[in-house]
N, C-alpha and C positions, 0 to 999 in steps of 0.2 A: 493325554498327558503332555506340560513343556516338554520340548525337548532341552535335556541335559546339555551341557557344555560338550563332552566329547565325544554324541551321536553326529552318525553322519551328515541327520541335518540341521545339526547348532552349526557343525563347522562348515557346511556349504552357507547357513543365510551369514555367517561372518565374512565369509569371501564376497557376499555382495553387497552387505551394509546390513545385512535386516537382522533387526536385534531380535535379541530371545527372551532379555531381561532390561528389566531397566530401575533405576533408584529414582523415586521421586520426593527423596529425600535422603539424607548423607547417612541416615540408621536404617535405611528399609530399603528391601528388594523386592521388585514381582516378577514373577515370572511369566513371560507371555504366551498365550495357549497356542500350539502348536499351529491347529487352523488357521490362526494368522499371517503366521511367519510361511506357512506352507503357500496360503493367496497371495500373500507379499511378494513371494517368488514365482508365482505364476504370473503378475500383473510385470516382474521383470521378464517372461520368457520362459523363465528355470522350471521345468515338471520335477515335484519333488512329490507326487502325491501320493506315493507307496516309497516302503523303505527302501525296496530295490530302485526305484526312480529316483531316489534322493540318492544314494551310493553312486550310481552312474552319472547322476551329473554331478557329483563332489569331483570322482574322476576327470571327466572333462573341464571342468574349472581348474582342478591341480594342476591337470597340463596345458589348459592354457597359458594360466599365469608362470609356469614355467620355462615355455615356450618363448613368451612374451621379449621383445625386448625394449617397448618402448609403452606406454599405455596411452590412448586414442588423445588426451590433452595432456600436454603438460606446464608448466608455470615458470617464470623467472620473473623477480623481484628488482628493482631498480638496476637492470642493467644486469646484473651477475647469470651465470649459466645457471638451468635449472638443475634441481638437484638432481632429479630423475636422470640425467647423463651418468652420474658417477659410479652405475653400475655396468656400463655398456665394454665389453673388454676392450682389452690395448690393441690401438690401432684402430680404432672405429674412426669412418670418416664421415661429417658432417656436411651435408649441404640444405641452405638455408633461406626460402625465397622469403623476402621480409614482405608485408604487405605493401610498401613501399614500392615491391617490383625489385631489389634491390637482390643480388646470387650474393648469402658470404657462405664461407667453409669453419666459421667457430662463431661460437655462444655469447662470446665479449661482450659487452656493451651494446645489446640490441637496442633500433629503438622501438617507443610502445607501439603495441599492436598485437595483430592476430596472426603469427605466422606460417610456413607449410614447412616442417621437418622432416628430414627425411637422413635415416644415418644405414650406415653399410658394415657391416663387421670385415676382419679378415676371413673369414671361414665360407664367406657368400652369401651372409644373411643379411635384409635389409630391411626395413621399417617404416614406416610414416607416422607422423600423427601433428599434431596443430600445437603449437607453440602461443603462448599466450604472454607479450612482455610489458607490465604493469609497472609502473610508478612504486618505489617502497613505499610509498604513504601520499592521502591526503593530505593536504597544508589543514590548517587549522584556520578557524572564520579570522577575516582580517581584523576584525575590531569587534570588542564584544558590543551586541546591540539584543535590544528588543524588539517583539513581534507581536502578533495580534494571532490568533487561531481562530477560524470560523467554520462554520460549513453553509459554503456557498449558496445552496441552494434556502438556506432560512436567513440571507441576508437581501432583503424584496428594498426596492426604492422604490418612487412612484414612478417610474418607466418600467418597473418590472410587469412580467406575464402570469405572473402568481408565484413565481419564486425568483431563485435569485438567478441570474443571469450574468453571462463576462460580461457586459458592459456593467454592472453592477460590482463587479471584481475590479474592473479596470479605474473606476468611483475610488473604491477603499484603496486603493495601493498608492495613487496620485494625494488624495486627504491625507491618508496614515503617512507616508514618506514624507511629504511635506509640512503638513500642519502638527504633528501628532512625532514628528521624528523617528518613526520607525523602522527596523530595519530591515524586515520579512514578513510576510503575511501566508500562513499555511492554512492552505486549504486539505478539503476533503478529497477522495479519489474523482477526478474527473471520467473515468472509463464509460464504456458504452455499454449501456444496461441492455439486458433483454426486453424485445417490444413484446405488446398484448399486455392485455388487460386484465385483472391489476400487474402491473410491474413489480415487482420487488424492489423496494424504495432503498433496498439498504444499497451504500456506493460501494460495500466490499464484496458483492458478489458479481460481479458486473459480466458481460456478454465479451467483452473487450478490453484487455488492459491495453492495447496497444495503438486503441483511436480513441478518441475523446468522443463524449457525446454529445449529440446537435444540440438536446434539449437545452442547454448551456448557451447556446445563442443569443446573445443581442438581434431580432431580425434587422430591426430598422439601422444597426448598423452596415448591417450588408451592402455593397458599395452598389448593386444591380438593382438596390430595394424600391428607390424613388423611381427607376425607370418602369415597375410594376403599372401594365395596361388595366387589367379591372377594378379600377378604385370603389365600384359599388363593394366587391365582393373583400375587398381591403380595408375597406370602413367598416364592414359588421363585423370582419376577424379582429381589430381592434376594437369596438366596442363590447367584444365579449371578451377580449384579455384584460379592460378597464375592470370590468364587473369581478372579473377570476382573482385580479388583486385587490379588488375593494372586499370581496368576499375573505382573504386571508387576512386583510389589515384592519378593516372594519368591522366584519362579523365574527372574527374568531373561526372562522371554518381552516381547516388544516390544509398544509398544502397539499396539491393536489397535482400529479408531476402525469399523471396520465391527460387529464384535463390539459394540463399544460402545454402539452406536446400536440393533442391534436390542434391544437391552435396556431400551434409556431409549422407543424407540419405542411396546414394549409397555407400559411404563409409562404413555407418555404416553397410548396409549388408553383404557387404562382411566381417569386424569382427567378425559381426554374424556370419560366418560359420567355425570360430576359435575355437577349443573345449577349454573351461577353464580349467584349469592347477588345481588341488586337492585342493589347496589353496582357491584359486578364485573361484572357487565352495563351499566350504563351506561359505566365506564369501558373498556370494551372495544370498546362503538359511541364512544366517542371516540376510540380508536385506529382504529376503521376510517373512521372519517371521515376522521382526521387526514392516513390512509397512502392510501387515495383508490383511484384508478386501477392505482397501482404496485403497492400489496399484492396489488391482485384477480387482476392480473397473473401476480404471481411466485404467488400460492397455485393459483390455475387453472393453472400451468406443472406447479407439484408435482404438485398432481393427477393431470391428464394424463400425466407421466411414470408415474402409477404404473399407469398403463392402459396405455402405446406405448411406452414403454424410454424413459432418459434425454436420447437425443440427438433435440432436435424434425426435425431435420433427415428421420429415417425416419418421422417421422408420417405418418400420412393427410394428402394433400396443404389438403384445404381446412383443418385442426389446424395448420397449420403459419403463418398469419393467426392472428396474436391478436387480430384484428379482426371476420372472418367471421363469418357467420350462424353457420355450423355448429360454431366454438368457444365463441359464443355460447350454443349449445342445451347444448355437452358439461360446458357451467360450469354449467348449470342443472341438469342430470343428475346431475354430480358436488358438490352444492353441499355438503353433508356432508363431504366430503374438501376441500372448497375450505374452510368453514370452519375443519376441523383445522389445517389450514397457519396459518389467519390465528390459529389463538387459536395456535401453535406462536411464531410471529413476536412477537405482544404479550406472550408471556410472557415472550420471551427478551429483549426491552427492558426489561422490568421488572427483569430480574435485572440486567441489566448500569446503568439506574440508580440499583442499590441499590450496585452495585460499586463506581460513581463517588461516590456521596457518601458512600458508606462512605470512601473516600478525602479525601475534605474533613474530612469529620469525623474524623478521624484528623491533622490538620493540616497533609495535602500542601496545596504551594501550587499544585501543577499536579492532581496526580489519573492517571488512567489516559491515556495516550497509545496511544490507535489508530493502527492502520497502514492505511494505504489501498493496496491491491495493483494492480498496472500496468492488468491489463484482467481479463476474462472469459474462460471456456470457451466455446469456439464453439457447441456444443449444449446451454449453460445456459437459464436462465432470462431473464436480464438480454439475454443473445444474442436468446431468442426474441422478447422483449418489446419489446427497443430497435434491431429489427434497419435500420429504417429512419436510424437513425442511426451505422450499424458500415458499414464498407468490404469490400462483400462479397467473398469471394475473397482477403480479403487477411489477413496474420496480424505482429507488432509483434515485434520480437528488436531482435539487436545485429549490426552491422557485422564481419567481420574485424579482432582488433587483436592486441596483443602479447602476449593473456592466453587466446585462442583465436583459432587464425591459421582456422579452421571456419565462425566467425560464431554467432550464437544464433537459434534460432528457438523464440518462447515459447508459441506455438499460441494467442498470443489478438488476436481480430479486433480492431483499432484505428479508435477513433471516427472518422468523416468530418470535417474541421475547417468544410465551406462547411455540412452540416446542425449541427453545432453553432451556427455564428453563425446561422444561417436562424433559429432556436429560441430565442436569445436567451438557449442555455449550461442550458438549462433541465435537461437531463440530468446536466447535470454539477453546478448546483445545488444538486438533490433528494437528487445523491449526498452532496455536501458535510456538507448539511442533516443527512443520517440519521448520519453518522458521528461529526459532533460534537457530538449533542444530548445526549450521556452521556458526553465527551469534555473534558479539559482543555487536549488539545493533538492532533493528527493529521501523524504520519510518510506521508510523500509517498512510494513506493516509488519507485526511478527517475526524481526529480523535471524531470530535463530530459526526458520526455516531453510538459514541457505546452507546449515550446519545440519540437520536433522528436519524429518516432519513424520508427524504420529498418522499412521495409516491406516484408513477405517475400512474393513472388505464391506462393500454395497449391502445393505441388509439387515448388517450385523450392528448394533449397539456399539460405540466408542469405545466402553469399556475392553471386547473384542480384537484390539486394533495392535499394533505394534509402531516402533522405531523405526525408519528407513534413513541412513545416512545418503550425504550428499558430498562431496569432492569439497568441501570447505575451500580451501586451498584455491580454487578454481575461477567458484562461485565469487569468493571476496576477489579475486585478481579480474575477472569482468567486472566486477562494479566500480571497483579505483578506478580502474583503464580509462572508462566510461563515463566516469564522473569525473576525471579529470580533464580528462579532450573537450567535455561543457563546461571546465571554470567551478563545477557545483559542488555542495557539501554533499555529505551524506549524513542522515540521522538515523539511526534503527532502534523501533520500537523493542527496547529490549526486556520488559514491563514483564512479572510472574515468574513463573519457573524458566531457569537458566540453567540451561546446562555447565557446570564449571570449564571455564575456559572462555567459555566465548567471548564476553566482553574482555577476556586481555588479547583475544585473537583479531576484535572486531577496533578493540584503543589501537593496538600495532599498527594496524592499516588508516586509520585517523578516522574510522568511523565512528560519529559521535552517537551517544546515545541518549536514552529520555530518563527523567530522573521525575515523579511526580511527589509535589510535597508529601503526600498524607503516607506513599509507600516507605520513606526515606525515615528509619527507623536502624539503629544498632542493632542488627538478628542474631549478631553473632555474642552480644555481648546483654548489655542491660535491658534491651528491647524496649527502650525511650525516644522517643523524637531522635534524629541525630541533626549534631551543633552544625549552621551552616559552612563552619572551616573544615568537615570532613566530608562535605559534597565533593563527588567528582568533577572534575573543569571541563572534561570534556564531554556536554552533555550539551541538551536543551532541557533548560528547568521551570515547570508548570506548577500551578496550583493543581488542575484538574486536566480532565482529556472529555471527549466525546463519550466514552462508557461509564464515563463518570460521574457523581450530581455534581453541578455547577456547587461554589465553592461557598455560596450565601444557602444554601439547602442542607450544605454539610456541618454551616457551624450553626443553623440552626435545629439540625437535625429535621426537617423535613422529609429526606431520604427514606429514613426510617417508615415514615411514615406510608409512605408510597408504597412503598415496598411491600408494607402490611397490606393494606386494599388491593391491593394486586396477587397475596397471597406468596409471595416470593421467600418469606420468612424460615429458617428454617429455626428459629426458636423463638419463645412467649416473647410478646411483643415488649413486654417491661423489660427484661433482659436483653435485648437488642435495642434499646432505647439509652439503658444503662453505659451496656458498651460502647455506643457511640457516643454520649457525652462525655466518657473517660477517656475514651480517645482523643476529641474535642478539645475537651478540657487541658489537657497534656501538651500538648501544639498551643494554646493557648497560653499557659503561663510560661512555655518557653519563650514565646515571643514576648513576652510580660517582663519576665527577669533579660531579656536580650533589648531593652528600652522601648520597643518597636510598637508597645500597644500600650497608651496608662491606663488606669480603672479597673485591669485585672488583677484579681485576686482569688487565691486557691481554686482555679480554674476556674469560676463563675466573673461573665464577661458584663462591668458595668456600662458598657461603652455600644454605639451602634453598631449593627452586624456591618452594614459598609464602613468603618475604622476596622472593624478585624478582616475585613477581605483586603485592604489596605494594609495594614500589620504584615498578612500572608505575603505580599507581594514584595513589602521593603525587606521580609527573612529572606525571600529570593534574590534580591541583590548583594545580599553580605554573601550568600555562597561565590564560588569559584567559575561556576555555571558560564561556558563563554553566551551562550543565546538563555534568554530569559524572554518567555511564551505567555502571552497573556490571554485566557478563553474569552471572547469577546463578549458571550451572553456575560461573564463574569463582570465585565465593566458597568453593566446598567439594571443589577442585581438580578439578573435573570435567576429563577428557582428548578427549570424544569429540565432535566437531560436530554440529551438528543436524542439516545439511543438507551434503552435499558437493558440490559445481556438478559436472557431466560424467560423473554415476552415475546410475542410475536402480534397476535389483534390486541392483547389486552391493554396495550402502550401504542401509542401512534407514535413508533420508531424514525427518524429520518424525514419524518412531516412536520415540523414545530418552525414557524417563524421566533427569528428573536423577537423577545417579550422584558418589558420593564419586571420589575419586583412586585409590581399588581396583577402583573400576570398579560397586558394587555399590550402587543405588535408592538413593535419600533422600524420605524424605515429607516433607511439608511439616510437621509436627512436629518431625522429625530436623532439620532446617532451621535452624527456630528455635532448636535448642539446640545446634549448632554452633558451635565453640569458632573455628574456623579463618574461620569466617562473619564471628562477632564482632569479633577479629582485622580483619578487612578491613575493614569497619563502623569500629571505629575508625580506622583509619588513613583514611578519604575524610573521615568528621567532624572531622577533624583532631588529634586524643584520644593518636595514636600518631605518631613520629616527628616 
């Protein structure tokens, strides 16, 4: 049976965030089954698994929080004391080590950072907990500009290894900034995927949010590369990475990122055996200083993986402690292989800050936009490293709604929210820290995750799952901190079901968010197109995204079509056919009566589908929209999505080189000299119509 609102255990999972019910929509309530909320609390700690166990620990929860006089983080806002002081009694004394190093005794005007608090009542009671003091707000982008969206790895040049590669990135940011006038180029998550064969291609489930991955490498950029002794054995790894990109650009075969990687692998060994030049050594024990605990971490994970298979979980049980004597000895064993990884890591940060200021210096006013992906693979690195802070048993997805009645389960374990405040966010920090140090701006995947995430117990169907809140408050006060100390924006995926609140909790703090055309409809009212003068401003505003079909597919309905051969339908194809040219259609003769497209009438489009991908694009500049995003397949009518949601083999997800509107590779040279690119180029810099 749910448990009811005032059994003992609704009112313990309230005292730890885990919901009982939830609305997933403003007329409807469900109630979540017990077993849930009961696992929910046990992946907190909490045994609630009989009623007498759920009574005793309601008890000890009462009194702790009773007890309490401080809780483990707490927040202040530009400078102001946090609120949390205003119940501490009269005569509490404060002392306050700022991260600065800096003893004060009040709350005034801290400045930002992470601090150590610590207050003493009269009675002889005293407390700790970490202080966190954040910026009231991001600034807003300095001047509204346009961007290019891509995913890296389907943007191949002819120096490519079969896919795309940062010197490949560092190409587009230098052309786009300067020829092209652009002002940010967002890419895919760069994270570090789990090795072995096949890989999991997709970039949101990655081994690592907190190192980038090698396979991302330009080799021949590597500054070690030309001093490589076996040039036989360097001639054939390059004759076989010619073939691996002639096979993506010539024959139509998909990318191939496993392929890929054994190639750049050998490459990279043989650099390995390059001694660093005086220079390059010092600046490289500066990297490992800098990255500390975390790199030794995730390079002893690689390691080891390539000793025990991918997933730490089948380790030898004492391997399975990243703490242990005995992972201790196996880092010393392996420290050759442990260093490969770490110089693998530093090089691939060098490349990517050659990316980003390639970008400045090209005149973006933003630079490279990272994406930060939801969580981790259960058997990663990050898993094994940070598992003290993951909710064991448990795994982060989506609810039941109108767009899958199934639910989602994304198979990655979700942070513990009471060990994140215990720590004082540090995990989340560090992460922050790595993503934007080469970063103009960082896209939040699923941004109401830092508010809430739907908890799946291992086993159990989505549907199964519940609520788990998160220190909101907290969350958002690391990310400003963080993104302001880098200069960067922030963008959050705030796309689907929204919990009321968020975006005026995530506008307050200047968190911008995504607005895609086709979603941008009056819900509350006529449920039409909405006119571009009641778009949000503070946004980034798209035709489409990566889960989306590219924008020549949609207004040809294509999708549709896809979707049927693949079985994805959930109604007769005619009526899903219908649907979407009414929707089509609608967005169409908005842009028709708004001057933006001629030849439309009564929603049938006399005009080439490239003038209505054009059309969609000049609607985006009448909005308010400060960044305006361009899908870059969308420039040279690509038809085919990146990523399909509810496919797995039947779609070659995350494999797809850019392709023209015949279906047939474009390198990034072809790119550039694209007539129908330029076309689009004009008309966002305002040049055309």
């Amino acid at each position: 049976m749910p448990p009811g609102d005032a059994t003992p255990l609704a009112r313990l999972a309230r005292l730890y965030g885990v919901a009982t019910s939830y609305r997933p929509s403003p007329d409807r309530t469900v109630e979540v089954p017990g077993a849930a909320v009961v696992a929910a609390l046990a992946a907190l700690g909490v045994d609630a698994g009989t009623p007498d166990a759920a009574r005793r620990a309601l008890a000890a929860r009462e009194r702790e929080l009773r007890e309490r006089l401080l809780p483990p983080t707490v927040v202040c806002w530009g400078g102001r004391p946090p609120a949390a002081l205003d119940g501490l009694p009269d005569g509490t004394r404060l002392r306050i080590v700022t991260e600065q190093g800096e003893t004060r005794a009040s709350a005034e005007q801290l400045p930002p950072g992470v601090h150590a608090l610590e207050v003493s009542t009269p009675d002889g009671r005293t407390a700790k907990a970490h202080l966190i003091a954040a910026p009231a707000r991001l600034p807003a982008p300095p001047v509204r500009s346009y961007g290019v969206l891509v995913q890296l790895y389907s943007l191949l040049s002819r120096r490519s290894w079969g896919m795309g590669d940062l010197g490949d990135l560092t190409e587009l940011t230098a052309w786009a900034g300067r020829a092209l006038g652009a002002g940010f180029v967002q890419i895919n998550p760069l994270h570090a995927a789990v090795p072995g064969a096949p890989t999991d291609p997709s970039p949101y489930r990655p081994s690592s949010r907190r190192f980038p991955d090698p396979v991302h490498l330009r080799v021949e950029d590597v500054p070690e590369f030309p001093y490589i002794e076996d040039r036989a054995a360097l001639r054939a790894l390059l004759e076989r990475a010619a073939r691996l990109r002639e096979s993506v650009l010539d024959k139509g075969d998909l990318i191939d990122r496993d392929a890929v990687w054994e190639l750049k692998r050998a490459a990279l060994e043989l650099v390995h055996a390059v001694p660093l030049g005086p220079g390059r050594r010092a600046a490289y024990a500066d990297f490992l200083a800098e990255e500390g605990q975390a790199l030794e971490d995730h390079a002893t994970w690689c390691a080891l993986a390539e000793v025990h298979g991918p997933d730490w979980h089948n380790w030898p049980a004492p391997l399975r402690d990243p703490r242990s004597a005995e992972t201790a000895r196996a880092r010393a064993e392996l420290m050759d292989r442990v260093d490969f990884h770490s110089r693998l890591a530093w090089r691939t940060d060098a490349q990517l800050a050659t990316a980003q200021r390639t970008a400045r210096d090209a005149g973006m006013a933003v630079g490279l936009i990272h994406d930060l992906a939801v969580g981790v693979h259960p058997g990663g690195a990050d898993a094994w490293a940070q598992q003290h802070h993951l909710a064991a048993g448990m795994s982060t997805g989506a609810p039941p709604d109108a767009f899958d009645a199934r639910g989602q389960d994304w198979g990655l374990p979700p942070w513990r929210p009471d060990r994140l405040a215990a720590f004082g966010y540090a995990p989340f920090r560090r992460l922050l820290r790595a993503l934007l140090r080469h970063a103009g701006a960082l896209r939040v995947d699923h941004v109401m995750g830092l508010f809430r995430l739907w908890w799946v117990p291992q086993g159990q169907p989505p549907t199964e799952g519940t609520y788990v809140r998160y220190d909101a408050e907290a969350m958002l006060a690391v990310l400003v901190l963080e993104a302001s100390r880098a200069g960067a924006l922030v963008i959050g995926e705030d796309l689907g079901t929204v919990e009321p609140g968020v975006r005026e909790a995530l506008h307050e703090r200047g968190v911008l968010g995504t607005s895609v055309l086709w979603f941008e409809r009056d819900w509350e009212g006529t449920g039409r197109p909405l006119p571009p003068e009641r778009w949000r401003a503070d946004c980034l505003a798209t035709a489409t995204t990566h889960d989306l079909p590219p924008t020549a597919a949609r207004l040809t309905g294509e999708h549709v079509g896809l979707r049927d051969r693949l079985g994805l339908l959930a109604r007769p194809l005619d009526l899903e056919r219908a649907a979407a040219a009414v929707d089509t259609g609608e967005w169409l003769a908005l842009l028709s009566r708004l001057g933006l497209l001629k030849g439309v009438s009564g929603g049938v489009s006399a005009v080439s589908e490239e003038r209505e991908v054009q059309a969609v694009h000049r609607f985006l500049l009448r909005t308010p929209a400060r960044l305006i995003g361009v899908w870059l397949p969308d420039a040279v009518g690509d038809r085919r999505p990146q990523n399909l949601p509810g496919t797995w083999d039947e779609y070659p997800n995350w494999r797809l080189p850019i392709a023209g509107a015949e279906g047939r590779p474009m390198t990034l040279e072809q790119l550039a000299a694209s007539p129908r690119l330029h076309a689009l180029v004009d008309v966002v810099r305002g040049r055309s119509g």
